[in-house]
PDB file as gemmi writes it, atoms N, CA and C in Angstrom:
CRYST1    1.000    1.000    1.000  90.00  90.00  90.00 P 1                      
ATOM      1  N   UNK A   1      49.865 137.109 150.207  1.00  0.00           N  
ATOM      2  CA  UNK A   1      49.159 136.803 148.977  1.00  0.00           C  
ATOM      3  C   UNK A   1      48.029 137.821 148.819  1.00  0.00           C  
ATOM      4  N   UNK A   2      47.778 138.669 147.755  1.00  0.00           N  
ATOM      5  CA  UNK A   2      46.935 139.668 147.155  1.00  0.00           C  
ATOM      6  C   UNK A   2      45.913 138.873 146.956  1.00  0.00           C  
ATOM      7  N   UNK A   3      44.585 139.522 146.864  1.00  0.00           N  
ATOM      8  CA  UNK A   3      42.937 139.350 146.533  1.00  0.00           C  
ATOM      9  C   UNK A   3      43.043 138.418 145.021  1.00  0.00           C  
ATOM     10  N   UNK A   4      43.678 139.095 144.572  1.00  0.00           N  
ATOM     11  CA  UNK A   4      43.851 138.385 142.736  1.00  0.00           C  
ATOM     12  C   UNK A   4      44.473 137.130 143.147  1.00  0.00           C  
ATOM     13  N   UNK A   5      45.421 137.232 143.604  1.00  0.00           N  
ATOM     14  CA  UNK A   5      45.863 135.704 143.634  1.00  0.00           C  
ATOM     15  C   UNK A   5      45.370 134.752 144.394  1.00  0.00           C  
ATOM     16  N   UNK A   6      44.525 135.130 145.447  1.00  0.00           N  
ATOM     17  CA  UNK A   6      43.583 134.018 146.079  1.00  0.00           C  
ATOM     18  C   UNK A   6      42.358 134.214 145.099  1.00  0.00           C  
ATOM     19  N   UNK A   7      41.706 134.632 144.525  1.00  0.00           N  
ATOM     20  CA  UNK A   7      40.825 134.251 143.763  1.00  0.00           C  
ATOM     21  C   UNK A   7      41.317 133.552 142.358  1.00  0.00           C  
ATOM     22  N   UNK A   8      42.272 133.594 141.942  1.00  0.00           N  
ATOM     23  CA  UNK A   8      42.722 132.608 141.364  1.00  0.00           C  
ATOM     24  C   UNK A   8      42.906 131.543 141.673  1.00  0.00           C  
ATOM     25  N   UNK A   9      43.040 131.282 142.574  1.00  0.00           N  
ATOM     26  CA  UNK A   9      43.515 130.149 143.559  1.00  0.00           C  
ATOM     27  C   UNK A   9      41.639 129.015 143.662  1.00  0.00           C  
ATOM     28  N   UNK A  10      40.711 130.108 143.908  1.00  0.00           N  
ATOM     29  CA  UNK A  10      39.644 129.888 144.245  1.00  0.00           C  
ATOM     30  C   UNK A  10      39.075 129.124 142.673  1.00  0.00           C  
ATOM     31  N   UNK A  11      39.453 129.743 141.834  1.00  0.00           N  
ATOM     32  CA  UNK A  11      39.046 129.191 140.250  1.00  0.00           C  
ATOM     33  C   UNK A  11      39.794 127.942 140.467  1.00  0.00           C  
ATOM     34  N   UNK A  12      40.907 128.116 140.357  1.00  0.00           N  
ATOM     35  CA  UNK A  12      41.696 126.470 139.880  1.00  0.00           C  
ATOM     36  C   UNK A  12      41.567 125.357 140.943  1.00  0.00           C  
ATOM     37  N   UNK A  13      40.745 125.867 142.580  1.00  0.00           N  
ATOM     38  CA  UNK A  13      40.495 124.925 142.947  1.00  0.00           C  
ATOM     39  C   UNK A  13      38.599 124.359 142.422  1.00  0.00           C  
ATOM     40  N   UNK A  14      38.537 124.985 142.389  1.00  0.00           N  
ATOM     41  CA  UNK A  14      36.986 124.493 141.257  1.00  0.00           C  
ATOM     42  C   UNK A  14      37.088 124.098 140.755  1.00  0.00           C  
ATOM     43  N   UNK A  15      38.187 124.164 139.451  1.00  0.00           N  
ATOM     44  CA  UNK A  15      38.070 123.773 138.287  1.00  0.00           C  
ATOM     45  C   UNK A  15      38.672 122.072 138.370  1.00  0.00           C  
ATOM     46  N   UNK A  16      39.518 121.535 139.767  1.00  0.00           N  
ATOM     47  CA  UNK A  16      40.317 120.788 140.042  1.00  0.00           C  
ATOM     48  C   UNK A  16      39.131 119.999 140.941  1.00  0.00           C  
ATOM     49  N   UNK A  17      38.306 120.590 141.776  1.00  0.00           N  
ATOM     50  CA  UNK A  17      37.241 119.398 142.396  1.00  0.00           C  
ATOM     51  C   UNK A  17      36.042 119.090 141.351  1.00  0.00           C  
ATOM     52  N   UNK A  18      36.158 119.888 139.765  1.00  0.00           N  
ATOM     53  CA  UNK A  18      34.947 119.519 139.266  1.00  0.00           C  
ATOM     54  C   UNK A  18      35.521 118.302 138.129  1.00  0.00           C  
ATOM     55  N   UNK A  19      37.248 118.293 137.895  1.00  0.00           N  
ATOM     56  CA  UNK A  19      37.684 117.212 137.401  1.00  0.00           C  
ATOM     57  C   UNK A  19      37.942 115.909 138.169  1.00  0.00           C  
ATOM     58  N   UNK A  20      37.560 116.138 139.957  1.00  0.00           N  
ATOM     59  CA  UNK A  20      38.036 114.955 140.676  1.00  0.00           C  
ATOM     60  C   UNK A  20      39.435 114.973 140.655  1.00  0.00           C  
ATOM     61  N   UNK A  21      40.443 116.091 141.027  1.00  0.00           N  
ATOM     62  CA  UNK A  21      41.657 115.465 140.915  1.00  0.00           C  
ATOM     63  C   UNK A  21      42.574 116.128 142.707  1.00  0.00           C  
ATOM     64  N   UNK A  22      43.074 115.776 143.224  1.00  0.00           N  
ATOM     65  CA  UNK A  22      42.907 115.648 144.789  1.00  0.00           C  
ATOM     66  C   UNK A  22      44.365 116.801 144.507  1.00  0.00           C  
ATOM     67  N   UNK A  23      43.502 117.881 145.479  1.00  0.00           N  
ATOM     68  CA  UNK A  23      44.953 119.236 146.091  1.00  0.00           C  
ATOM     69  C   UNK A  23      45.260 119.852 146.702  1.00  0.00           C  
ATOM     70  N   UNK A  24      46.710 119.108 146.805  1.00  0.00           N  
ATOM     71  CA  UNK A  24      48.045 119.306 147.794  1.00  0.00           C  
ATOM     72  C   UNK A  24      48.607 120.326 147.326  1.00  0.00           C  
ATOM     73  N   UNK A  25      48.462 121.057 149.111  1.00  0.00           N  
ATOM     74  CA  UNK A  25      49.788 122.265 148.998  1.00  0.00           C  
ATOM     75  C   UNK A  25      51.048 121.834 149.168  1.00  0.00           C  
ATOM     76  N   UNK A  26      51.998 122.425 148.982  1.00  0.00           N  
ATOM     77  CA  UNK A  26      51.876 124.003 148.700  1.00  0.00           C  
ATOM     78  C   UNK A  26      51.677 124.443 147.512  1.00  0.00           C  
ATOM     79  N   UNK A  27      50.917 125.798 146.834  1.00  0.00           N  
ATOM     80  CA  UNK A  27      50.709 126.284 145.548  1.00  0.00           C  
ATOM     81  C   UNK A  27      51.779 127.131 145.185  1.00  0.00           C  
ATOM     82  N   UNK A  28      51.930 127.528 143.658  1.00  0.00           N  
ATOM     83  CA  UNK A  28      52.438 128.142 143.219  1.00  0.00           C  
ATOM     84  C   UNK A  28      51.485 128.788 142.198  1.00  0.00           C  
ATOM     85  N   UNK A  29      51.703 129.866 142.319  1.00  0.00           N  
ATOM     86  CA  UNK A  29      50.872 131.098 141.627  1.00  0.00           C  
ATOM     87  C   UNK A  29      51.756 131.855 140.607  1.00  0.00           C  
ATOM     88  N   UNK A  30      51.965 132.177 139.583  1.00  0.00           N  
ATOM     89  CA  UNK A  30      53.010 133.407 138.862  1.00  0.00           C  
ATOM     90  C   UNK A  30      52.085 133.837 137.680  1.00  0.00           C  
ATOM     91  N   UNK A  31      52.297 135.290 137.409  1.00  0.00           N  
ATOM     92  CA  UNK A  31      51.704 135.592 136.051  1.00  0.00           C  
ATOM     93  C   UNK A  31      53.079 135.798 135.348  1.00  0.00           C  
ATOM     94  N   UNK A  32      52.312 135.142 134.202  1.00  0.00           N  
ATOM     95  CA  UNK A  32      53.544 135.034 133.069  1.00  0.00           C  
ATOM     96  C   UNK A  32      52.417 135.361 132.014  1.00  0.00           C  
ATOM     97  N   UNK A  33      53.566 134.879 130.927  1.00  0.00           N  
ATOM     98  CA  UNK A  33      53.257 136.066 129.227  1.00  0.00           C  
ATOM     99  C   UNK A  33      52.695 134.488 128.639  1.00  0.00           C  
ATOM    100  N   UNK A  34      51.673 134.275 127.326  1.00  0.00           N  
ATOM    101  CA  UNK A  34      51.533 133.056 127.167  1.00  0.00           C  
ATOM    102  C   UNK A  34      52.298 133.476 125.609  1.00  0.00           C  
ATOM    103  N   UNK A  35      52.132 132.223 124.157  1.00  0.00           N  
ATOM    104  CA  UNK A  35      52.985 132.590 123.220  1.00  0.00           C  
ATOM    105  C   UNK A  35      52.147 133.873 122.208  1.00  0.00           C  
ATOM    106  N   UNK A  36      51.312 133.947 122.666  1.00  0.00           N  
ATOM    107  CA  UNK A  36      50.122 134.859 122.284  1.00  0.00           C  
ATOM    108  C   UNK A  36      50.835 136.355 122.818  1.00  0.00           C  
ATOM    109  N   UNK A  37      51.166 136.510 123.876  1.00  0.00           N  
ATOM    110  CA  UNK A  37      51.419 137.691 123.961  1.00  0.00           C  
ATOM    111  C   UNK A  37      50.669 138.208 125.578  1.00  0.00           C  
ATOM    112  N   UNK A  38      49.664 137.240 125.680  1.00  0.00           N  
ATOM    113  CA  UNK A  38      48.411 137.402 126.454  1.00  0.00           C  
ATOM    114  C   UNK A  38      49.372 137.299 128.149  1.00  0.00           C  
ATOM    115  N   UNK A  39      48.764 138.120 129.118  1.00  0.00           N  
ATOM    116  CA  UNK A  39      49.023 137.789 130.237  1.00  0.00           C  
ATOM    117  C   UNK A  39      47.994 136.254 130.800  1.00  0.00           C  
ATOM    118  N   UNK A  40      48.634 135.561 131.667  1.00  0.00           N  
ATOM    119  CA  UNK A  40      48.314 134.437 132.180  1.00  0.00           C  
ATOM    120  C   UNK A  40      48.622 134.329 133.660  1.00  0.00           C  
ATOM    121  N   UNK A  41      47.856 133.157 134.581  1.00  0.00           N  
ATOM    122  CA  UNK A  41      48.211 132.848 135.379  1.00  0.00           C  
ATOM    123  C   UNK A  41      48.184 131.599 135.698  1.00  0.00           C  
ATOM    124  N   UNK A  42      49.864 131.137 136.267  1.00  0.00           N  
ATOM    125  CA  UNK A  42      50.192 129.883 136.484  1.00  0.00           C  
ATOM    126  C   UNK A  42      49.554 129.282 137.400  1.00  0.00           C  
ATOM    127  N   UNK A  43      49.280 128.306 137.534  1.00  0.00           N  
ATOM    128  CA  UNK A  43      49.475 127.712 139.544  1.00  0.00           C  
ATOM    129  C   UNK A  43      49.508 126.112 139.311  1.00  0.00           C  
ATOM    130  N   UNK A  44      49.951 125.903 140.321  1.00  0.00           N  
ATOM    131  CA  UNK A  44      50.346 124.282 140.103  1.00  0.00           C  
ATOM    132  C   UNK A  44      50.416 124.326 141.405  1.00  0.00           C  
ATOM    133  N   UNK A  45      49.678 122.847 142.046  1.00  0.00           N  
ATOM    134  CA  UNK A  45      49.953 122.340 142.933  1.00  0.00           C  
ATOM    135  C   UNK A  45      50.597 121.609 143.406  1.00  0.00           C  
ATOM    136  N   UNK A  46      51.148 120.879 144.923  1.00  0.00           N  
ATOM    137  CA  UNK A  46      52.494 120.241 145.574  1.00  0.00           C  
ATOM    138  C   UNK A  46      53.673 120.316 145.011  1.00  0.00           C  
ATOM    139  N   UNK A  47      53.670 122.012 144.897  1.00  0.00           N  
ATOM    140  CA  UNK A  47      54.806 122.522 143.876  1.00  0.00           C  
ATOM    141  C   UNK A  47      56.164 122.281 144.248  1.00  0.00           C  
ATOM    142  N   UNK A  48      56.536 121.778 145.863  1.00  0.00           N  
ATOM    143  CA  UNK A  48      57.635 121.014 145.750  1.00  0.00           C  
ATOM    144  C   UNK A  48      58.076 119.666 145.744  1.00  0.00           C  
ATOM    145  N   UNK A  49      57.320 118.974 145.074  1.00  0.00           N  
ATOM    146  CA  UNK A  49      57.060 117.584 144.787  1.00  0.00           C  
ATOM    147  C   UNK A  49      57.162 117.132 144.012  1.00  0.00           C  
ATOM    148  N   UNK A  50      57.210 115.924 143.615  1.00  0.00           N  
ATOM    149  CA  UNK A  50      57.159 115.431 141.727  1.00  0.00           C  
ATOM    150  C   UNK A  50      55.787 114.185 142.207  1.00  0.00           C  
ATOM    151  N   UNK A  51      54.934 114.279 141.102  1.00  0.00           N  
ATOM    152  CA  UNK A  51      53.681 113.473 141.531  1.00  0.00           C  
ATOM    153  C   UNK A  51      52.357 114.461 141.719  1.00  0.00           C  
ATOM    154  N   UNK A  52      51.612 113.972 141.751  1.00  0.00           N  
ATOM    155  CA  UNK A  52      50.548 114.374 142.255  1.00  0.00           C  
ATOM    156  C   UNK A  52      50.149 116.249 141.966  1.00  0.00           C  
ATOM    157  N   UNK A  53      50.816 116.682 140.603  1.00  0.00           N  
ATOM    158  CA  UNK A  53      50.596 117.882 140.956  1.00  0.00           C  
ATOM    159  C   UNK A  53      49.784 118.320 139.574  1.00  0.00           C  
ATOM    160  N   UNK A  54      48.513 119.373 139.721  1.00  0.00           N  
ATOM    161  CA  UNK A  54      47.626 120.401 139.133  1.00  0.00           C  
ATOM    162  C   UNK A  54      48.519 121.550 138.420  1.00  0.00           C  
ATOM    163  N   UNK A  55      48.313 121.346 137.012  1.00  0.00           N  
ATOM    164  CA  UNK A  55      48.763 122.434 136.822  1.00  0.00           C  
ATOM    165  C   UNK A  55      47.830 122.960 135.574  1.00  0.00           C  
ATOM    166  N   UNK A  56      47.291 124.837 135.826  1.00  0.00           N  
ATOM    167  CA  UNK A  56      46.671 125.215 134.939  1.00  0.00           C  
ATOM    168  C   UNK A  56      47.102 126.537 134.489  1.00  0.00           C  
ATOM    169  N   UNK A  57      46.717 126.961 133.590  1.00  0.00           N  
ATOM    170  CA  UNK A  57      46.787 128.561 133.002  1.00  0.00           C  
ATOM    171  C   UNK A  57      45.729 129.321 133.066  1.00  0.00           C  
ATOM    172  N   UNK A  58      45.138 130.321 133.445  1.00  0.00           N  
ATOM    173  CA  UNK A  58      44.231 131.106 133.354  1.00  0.00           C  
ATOM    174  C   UNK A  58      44.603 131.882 132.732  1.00  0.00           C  
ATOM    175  N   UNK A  59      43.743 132.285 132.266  1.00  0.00           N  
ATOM    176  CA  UNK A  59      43.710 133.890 131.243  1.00  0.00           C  
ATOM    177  C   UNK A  59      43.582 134.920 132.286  1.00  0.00           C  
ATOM    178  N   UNK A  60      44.260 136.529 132.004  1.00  0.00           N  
ATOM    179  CA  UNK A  60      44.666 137.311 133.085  1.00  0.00           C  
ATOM    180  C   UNK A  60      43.215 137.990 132.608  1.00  0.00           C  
ATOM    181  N   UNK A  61      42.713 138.078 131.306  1.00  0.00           N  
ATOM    182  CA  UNK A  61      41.823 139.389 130.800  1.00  0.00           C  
ATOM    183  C   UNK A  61      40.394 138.634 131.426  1.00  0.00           C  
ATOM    184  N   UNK A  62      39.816 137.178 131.597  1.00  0.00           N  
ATOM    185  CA  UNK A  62      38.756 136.959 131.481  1.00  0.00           C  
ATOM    186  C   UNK A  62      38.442 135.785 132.472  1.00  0.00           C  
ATOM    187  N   UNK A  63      39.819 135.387 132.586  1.00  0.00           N  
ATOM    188  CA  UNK A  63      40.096 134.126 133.727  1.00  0.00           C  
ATOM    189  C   UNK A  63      39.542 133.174 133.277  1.00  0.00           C  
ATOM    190  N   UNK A  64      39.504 132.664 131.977  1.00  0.00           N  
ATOM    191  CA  UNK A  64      39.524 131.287 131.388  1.00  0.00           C  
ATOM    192  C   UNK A  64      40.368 130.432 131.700  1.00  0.00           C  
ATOM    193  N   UNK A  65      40.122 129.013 131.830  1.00  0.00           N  
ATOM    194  CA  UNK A  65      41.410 128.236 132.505  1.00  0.00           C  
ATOM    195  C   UNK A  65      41.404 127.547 130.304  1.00  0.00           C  
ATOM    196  N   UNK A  66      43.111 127.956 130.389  1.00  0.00           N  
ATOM    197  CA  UNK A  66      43.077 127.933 128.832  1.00  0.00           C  
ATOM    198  C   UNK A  66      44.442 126.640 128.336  1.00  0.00           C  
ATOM    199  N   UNK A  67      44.168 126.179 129.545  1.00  0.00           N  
ATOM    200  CA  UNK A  67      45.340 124.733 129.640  1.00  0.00           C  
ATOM    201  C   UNK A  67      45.345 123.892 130.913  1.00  0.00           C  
ATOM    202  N   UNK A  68      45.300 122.821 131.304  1.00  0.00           N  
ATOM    203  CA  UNK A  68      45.326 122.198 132.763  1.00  0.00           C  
ATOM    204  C   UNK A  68      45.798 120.972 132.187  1.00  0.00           C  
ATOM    205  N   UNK A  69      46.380 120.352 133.014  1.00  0.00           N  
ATOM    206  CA  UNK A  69      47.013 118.976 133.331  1.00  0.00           C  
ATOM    207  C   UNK A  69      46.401 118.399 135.030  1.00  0.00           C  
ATOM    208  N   UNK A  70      46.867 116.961 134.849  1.00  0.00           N  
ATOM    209  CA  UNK A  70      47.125 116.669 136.177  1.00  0.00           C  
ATOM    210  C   UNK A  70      47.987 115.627 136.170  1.00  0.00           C  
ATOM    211  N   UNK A  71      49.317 115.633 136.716  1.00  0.00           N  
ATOM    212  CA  UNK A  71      50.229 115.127 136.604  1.00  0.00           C  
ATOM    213  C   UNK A  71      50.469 114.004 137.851  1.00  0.00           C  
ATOM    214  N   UNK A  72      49.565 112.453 137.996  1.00  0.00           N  
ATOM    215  CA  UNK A  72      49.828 111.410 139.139  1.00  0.00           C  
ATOM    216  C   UNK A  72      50.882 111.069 139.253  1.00  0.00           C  
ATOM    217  N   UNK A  73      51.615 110.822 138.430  1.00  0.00           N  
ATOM    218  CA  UNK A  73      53.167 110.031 138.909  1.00  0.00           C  
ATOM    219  C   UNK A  73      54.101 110.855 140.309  1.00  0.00           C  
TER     220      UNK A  73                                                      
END                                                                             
């Protein structure tokens, strides 16, 4: 795992203890395209699980988290 993607990692776990929402590895990280055009980055947590998993978008240009869920079931 590259510098960028652990500091991404480092945002969405902030952004996930400042909503109170509890996270399980393992992560998943991917940059993808959003419908904008914009680069993004995925990550979702207990990514092989159903339940309990974080999932947000960051912005690639400024690292805004520009979508999050948290999915309990």
């Amino acid at each position: 795992m590259d510098t960028v993607e652990k500091h991404i990692i480092e945002i969405a776990k902030a952004f996930a203890a400042e909503k109170g929402w509890s996270w399980l590895e393992p992560i998943e990280v991917r940059l993808t395209s959003t419908s904008s055009g914009d680069k993004a980055w995925s990550v979702l947590t207990n990514a092989y699980a159903r339940g309990r998993n974080i999932r947000l978008l960051i912005l690639d240009s400024d690292l805004a988290v520009i979508e999050f869920s948290y999915l309990p079931r």
